[in-house]
N, C-alpha and C positions, 0 to 999 in steps of 0.2 A: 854133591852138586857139581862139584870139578868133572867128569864123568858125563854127566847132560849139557851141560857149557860145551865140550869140547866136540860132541857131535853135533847141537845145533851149528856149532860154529862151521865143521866139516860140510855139512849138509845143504847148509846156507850157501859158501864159497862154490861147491860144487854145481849148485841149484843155477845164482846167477852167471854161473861160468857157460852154465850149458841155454842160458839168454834169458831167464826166469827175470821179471820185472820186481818181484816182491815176493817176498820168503816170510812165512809167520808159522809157528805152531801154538796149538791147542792140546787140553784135553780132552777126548771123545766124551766120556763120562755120557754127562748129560745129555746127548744129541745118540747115542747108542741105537736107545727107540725108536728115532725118526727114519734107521736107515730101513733099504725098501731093498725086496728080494737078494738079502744078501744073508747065508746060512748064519745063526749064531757062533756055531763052532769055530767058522773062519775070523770073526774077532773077538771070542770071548775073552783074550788073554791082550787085546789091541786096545791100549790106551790113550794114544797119539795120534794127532791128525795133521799134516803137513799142508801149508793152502799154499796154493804158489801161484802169482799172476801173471800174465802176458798182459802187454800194453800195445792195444790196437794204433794200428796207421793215424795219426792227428787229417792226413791228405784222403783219406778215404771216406774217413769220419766225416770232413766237411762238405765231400760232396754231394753228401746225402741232403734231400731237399725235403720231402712228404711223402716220402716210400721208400723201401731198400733198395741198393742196385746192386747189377750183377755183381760189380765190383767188388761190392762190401758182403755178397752170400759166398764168392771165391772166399777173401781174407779171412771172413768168418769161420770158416773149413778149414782154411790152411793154420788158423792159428788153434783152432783145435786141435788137429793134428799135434802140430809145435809141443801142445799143452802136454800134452800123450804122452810126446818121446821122452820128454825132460820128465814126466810122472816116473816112466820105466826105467828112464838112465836112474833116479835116484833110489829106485826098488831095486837095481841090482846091485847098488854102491852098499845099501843095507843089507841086504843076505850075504853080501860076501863081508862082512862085518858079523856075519853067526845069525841076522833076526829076520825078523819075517816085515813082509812090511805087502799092501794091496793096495796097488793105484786102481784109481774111481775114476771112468773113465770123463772127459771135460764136458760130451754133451751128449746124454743117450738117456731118452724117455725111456720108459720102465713104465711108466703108470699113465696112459695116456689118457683116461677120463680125469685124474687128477693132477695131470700136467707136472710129475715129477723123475725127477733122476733116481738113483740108487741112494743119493743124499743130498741134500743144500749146500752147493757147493759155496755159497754165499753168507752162509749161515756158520761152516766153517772159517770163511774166511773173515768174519765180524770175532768170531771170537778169540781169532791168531791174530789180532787188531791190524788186519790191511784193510780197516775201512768202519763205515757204518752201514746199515741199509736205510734205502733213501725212500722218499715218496713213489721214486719210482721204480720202486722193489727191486731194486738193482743195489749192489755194492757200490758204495761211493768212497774213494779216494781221496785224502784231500791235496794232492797233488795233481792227481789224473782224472778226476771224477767217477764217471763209468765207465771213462776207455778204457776197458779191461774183463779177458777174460780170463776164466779159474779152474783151476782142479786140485786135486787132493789125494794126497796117500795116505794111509791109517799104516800105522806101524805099532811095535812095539819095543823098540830103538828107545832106551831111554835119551829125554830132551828137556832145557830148559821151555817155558814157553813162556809165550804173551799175552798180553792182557790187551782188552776191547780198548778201543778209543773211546773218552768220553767227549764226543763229535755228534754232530747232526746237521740237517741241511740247514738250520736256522729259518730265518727270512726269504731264502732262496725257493722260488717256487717254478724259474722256468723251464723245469716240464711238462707242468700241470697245460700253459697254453699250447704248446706242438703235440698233443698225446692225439693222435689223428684216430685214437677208439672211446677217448676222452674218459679211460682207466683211473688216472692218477687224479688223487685227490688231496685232498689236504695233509692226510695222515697216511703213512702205509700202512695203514692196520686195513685202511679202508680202500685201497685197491681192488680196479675190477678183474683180478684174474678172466672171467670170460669174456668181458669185453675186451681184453687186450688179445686171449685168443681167434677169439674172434674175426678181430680183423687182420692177425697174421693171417688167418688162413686166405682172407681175401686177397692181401697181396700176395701170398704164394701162388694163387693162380693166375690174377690179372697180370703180373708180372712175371708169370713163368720160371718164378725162382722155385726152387727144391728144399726151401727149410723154412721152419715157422717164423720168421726174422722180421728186426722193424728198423733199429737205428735209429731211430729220431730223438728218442728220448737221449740215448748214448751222447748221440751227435749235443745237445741241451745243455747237458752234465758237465762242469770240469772241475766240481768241489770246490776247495775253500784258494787253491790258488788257478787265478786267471791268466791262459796263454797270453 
């Protein structure tokens, strides 16, 4: 165990060194299945999933009103990117450590009738406990809420890892009233994925933005501690 302790701990230092807001790992195991055009070969032997989050602008965030602005589809971009580089700076900390390790990248459709990536980056990140998922199908923080974006390396670096939060939004339901596709519902089981796309697409074009984006729920969200 000495041996997995001492790489998370490497890996972690490294992660927030290079601006990473939250560092958690998992085991793939279970979530193996759900990944989408990705050969088996390249992780039949990858039992590690590394979630690491960026902490959106609080200033951007608010000044989002009932639509996304340019502002916030820039930041949006640039903190993917961000997400990107810190994936690859920690993939080559790992191979030059002998292992193999595949960053995923933070936001790129793969399955556009089903509105997914290569894997839930969210779904990762619940089970490397940086969060719960919330009503509004988003990773919820209980420091940051949803201000926060994610991605993921699968490796096979042995690591200790972590365990879910047992967290949930409780009581808390304000984003059920600003969902301007009126998606979010009581449960997240019962989210309207089409409804929500739906109206991204709307304001990608009335508003001339270039990605399926909304912010308002984000903007909602601060989890269980209040700015």
């Amino acid at each position: 165990m000495e041996i997995e302790k001492q790489n998370y701990q490497y890996l972690k230092e490294e992660a927030l060194k290079a601006g990473a807001t939250l560092f958690g790992v998992c085991k793939l195991d279970l979530l193996k299945n759900e990944l989408v055009d990705i050969s088996f070969d390249s992780i039949k032997d990858m039992n590690y999933a590394i979630s690491l989050a960026v902490r959106l602008s609080d200033k951007i965030i608010e000044d989002i009103k009932d639509h996304p602005t340019k502002l916030y589809f820039y930041h949006y971009r640039q903190v993917n990117y961000f997400l990107d580089r810190i994936a690859l700076q920690l993939t080559v900390l790992i191979q030059g450590k002998g292992y193999d390790a595949l960053p995923i990248p933070s936001s790129q459709t793969v399955n556009w009738n089903e509105q997914k990536g290569h894997l839930s980056h969210k779904k990762i990140a619940f089970m490397a406990g940086l969060g719960w998922i919330g009503r509004n199908n988003l990773l919820v923080n209980p420091d940051f809420g949803s201000r926060l974006r994610l991605v993921t390396v699968i490796t096979n670096i042995p690591l200790s890892v972590d365990i879910p939060v047992k967290l949930d939004c409780g009581n808390c339901k304000d984003c059920i009233s600003v969902c301007p596709a009126g998606a979010i519902k009581e449960t997240k089981e019962q989210f309207d994925h089409r409804a929500c796309f739906e109206q991204l697409d709307i304001f990608r074009k009335k508003y001339n933005i270039g990605h399926h984006i909304c912010g308002v729920c984000v903007k909602s969200c601060r989890g269980h501690k209040k700015y």
